[in-house]
C-alpha positions as CSV (number, residue, x, y, z in Angstrom):
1,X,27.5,48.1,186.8
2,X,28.4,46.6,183.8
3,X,26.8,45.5,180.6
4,X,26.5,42.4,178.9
5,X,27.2,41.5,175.4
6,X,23.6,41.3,174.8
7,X,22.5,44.1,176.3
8,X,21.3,42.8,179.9
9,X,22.5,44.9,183.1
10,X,24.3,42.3,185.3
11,X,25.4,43.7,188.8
12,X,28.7,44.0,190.5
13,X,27.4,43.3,193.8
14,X,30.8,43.7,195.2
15,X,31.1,47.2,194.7
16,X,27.9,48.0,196.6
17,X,27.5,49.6,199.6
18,X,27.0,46.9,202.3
19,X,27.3,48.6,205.3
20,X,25.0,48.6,208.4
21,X,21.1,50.5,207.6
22,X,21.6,49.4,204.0
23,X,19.4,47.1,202.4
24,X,20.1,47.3,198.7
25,X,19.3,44.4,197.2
26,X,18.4,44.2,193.2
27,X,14.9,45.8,193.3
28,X,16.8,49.0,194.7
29,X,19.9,48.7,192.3
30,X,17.4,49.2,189.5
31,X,14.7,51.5,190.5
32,X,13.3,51.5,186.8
33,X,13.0,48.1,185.8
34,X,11.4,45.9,186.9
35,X,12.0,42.6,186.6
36,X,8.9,40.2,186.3
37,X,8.5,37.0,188.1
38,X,8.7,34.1,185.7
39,X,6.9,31.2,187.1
40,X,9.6,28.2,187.1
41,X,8.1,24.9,185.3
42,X,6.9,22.5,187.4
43,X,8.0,19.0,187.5
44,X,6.9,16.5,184.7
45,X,4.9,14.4,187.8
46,X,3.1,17.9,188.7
47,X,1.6,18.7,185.8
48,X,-2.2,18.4,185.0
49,X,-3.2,15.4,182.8
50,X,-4.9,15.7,179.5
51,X,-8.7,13.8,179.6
52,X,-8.2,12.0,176.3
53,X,-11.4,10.1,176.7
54,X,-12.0,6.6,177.5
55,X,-9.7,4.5,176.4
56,X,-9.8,1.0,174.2
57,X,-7.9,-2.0,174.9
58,X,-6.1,-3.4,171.2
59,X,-5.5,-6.9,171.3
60,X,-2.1,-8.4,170.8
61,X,-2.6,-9.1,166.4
62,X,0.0,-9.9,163.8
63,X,1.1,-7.9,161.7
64,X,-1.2,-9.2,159.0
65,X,-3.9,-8.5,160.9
66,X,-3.4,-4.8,162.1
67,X,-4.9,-3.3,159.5
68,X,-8.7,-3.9,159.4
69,X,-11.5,-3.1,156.9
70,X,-13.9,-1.2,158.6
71,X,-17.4,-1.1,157.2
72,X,-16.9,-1.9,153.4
73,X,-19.5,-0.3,151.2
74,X,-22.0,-2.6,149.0
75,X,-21.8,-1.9,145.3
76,X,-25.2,-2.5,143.8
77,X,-25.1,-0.8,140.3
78,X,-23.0,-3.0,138.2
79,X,-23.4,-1.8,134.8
80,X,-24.9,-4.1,132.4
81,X,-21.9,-4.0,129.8
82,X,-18.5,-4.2,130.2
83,X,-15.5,-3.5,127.9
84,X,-14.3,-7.4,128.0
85,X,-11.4,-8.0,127.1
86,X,-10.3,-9.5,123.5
87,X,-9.7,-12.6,125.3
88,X,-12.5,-13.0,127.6
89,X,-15.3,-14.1,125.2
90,X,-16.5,-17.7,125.2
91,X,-14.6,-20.6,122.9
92,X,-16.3,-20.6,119.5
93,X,-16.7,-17.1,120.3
94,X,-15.3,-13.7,118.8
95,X,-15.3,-10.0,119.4
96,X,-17.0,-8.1,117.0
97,X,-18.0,-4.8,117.5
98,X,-17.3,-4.6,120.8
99,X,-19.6,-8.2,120.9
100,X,-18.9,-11.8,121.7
101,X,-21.1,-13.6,118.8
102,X,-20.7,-16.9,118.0
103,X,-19.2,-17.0,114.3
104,X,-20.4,-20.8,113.7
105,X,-23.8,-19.8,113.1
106,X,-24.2,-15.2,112.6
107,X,-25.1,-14.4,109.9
108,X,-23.6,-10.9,109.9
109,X,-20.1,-12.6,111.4
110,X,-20.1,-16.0,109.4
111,X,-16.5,-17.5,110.4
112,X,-14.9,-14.3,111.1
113,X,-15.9,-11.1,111.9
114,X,-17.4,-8.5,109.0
115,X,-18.3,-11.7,106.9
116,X,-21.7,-11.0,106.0
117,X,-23.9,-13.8,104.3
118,X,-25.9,-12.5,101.2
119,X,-29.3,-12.0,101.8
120,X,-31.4,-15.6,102.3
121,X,-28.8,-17.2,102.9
122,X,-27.9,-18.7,106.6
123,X,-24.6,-19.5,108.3
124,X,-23.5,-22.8,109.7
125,X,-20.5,-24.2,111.1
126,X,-19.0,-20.9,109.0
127,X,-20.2,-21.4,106.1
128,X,-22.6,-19.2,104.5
129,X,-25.7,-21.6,103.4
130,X,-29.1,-22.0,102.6
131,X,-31.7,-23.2,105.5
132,X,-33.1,-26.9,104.7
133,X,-35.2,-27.4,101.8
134,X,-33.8,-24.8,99.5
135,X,-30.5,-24.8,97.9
136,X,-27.9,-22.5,96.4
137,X,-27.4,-20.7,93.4
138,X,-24.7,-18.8,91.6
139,X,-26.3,-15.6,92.4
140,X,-25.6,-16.3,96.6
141,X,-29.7,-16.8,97.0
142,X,-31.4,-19.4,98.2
143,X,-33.9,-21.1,96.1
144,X,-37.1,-24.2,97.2
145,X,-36.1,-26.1,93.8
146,X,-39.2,-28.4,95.3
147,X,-41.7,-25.9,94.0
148,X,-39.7,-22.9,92.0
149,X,-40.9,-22.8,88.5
150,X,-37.4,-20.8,87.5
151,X,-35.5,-23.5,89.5
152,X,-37.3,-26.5,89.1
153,X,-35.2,-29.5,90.4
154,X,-32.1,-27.4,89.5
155,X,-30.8,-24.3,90.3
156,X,-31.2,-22.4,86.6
157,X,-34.0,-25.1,85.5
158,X,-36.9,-23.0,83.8
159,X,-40.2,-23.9,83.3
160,X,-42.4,-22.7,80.6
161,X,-45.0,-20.1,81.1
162,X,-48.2,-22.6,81.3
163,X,-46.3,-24.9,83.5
164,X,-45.7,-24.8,87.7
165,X,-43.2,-26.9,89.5
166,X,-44.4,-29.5,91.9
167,X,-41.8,-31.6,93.7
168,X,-38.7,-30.5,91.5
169,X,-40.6,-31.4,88.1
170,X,-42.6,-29.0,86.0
171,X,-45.9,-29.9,85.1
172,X,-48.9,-28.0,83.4
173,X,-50.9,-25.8,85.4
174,X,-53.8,-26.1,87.4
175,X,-56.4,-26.5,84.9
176,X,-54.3,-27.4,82.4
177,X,-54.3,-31.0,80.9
178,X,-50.9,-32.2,78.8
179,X,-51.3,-33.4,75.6
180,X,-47.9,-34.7,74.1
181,X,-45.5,-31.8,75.0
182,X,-48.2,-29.4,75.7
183,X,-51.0,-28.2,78.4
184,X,-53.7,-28.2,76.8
185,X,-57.3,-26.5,78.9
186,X,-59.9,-29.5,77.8
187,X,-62.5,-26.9,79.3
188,X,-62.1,-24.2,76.7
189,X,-59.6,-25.1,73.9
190,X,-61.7,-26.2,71.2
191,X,-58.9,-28.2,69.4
192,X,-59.2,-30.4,72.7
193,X,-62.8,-29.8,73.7
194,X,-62.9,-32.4,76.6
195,X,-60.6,-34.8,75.1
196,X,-57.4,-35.4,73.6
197,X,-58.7,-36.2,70.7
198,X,-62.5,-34.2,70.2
199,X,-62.4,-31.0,67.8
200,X,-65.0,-29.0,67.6
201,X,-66.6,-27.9,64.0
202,X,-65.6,-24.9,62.7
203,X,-69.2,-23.2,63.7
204,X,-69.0,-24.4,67.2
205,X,-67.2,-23.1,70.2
206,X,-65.7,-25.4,73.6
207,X,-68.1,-24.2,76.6
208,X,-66.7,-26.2,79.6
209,X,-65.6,-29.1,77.8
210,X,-68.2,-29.7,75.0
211,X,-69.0,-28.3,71.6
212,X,-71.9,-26.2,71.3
213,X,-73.0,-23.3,69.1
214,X,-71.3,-20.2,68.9
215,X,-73.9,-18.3,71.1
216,X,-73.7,-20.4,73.8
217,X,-71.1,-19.0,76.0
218,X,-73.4,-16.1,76.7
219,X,-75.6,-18.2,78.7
220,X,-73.1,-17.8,81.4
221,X,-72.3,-14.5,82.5
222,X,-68.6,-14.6,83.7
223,X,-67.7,-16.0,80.1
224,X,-66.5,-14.8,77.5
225,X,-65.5,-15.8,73.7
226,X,-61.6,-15.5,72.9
227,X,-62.2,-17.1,69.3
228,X,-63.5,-20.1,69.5
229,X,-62.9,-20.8,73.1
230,X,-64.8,-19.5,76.0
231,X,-63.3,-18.7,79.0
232,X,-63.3,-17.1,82.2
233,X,-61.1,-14.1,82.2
234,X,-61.0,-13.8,85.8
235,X,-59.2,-17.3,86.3
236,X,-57.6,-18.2,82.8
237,X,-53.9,-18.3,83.0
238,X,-53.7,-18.5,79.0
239,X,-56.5,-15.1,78.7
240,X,-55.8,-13.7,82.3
241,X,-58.3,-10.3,82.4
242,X,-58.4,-10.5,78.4
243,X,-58.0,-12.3,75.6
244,X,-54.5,-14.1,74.6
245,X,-53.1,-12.4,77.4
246,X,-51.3,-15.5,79.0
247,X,-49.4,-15.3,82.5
248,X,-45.6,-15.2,83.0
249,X,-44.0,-18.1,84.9
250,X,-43.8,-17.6,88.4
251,X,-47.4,-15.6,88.1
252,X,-50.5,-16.7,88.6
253,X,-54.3,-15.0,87.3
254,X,-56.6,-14.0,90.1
255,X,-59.3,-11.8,89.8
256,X,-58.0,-11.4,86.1
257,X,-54.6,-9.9,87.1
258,X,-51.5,-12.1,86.8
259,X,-49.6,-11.6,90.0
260,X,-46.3,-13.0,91.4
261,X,-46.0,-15.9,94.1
262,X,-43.0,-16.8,95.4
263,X,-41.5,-19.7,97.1
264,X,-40.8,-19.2,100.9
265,X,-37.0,-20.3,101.8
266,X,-37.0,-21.7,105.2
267,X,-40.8,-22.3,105.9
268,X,-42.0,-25.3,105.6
269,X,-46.5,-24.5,106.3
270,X,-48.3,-21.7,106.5
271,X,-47.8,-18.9,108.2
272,X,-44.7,-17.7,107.0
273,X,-42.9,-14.7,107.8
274,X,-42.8,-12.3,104.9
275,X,-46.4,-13.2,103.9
276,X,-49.0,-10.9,105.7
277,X,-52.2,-10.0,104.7
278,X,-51.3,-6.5,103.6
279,X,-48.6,-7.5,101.1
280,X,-48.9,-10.9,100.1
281,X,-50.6,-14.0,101.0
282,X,-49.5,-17.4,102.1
283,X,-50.4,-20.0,100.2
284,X,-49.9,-24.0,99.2
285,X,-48.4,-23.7,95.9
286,X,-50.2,-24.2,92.7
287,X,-50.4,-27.7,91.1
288,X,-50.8,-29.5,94.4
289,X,-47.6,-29.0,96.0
290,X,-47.6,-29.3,99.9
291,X,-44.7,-26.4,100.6
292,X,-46.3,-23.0,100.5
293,X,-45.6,-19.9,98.4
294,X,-46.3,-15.8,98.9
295,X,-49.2,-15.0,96.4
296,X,-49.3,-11.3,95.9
297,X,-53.0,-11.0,95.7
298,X,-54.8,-7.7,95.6
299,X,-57.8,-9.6,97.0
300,X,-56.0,-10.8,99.9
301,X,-56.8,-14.1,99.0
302,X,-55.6,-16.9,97.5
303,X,-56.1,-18.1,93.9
């Protein structure tokens, strides 16, 4: 017996005793060790099949079409906003702020983005400007020159303290009458005690438009005697609450308090925003103008 190179005990069967009554074969030769039987492989053909399960026939498909989209999901929840693009807003459009806004006509973006208009004051086509019926000033605000008794007509026209503005001209206030350059109250004044031309004596007082004697005004009991004129403090604009206390321009006397009204740029008729009960009160202006004015009456009412 010799071994192998690899450590296997091959068999010289030529030097084994072969004679008669000897049956060595290789299970004698090697008492010890046993060799096991190794099954040999069977052929490819014998083998047991694999069940793969049923089977589906492909149709013959281009190769564009071998790859199919099988049950695509749905998306519902497309969020409201988007980052669009710089590029993607309408024409006449810009990005500002992460907004298309159309810069013809914001106010906040007037022309180009961050360009805000001053306060009153509208944008169109671009341009910063004041809504119809009121116009400019040097000061960026919008005025109603229509009815503004500190822009009457113009921009920085003024009118005097017993005057209003109706329809861009000043002109005396209600209850006033004008007599050459001034306004003149026909009721009360006794150098114009109903008339242009009828002055009281210098014993007599004007009690709603005629001469009478000094203790007449007490007769009525919401007048009173501011020299020789008596008048109602409650309405007067020339002895508003007292005597020679005369209203501002741009103020009127209501429940003898002088208090401010204010032209309203943009509206045309009451209501208007801005005016609300609690604050101020919508009114036609004073003097008989048909554009209306915020009256600042504690009252809530108009004068």
């Amino acid at each position: 017996m010799a071994l192998s190179g690899c450590g296997v005990a091959s068999l010289d069967l030529g030097r084994l005793d072969s004679g008669p009554g000897a049956d060595i074969g290789v299970d004698s030769a090697l008492p010890d060790r046993a060799i096991p039987d190794v099954p040999a492989e069977p052929p490819v053909s014998d083998r047991p099949m694999v069940d793969v399960g049923p089977q589906r026939d492909v149709p013959h498909a281009d190769v564009a079409d071998a790859a199919v989209v099988m049950d695509t999901p749905t998306i519902l929840d497309v969020p409201a906003v988007m980052d669009i693009p710089v590029d993607a807003c309408p024409t006449a459009y810009a990005r500002c702020g992460g907004v298309c806004t159309d810069v013809a006509i914001d106010p906040a973006n007037c022309g180009r983005c961050g360009r805000r208009c001053a306060a009153g004051l509208g944008c169109a086509l671009g341009v910063c400007a004041c809504p119809a019926g009121s116009v400019g000033t040097p000061m960026d605000t919008c005025v109603v020159t229509a009815i503004d008794p500190t822009h009457c007509g113009a921009a920085m026209m003024v009118c005097r303290n017993d005057q209003v503005c109706v329809s861009g001209a000043c002109v005396c206030r209600p209850g006033l009458t004008a007599v050459g350059a001034l306004c003149v109250d026909l009721r009360t004044d006794p150098l114009y005690c109903g008339s242009p031309t009828t002055v009281c004596a210098g014993d007599q007082v004007c009690v709603v438009g005629a001469c009478a004697d000094v203790h007449a005004c007490d007769s009525f009991g919401h007048m009173q005697l501011c020299g020789a004129a008596c008048v109602d403090l409650r309405s007067d604009p020339l002895h508003c609450g007292d005597c020679g206390t005369a209203c501002a321009v741009g103020t009127l006397c209501t429940d003898g308090t002088c208090v401010d009204y204010t032209p309203v740029v943009g509206c045309l008729t009451c209501p208007c925003p801005g005016c609300s009960m609690d604050a101020a009160r919508c009114c036609m202006a004073p003097g008989g103008g048909d554009l209306p004015v915020c009256v600042a009456s504690p009252m809530g009412h108009c004068p």
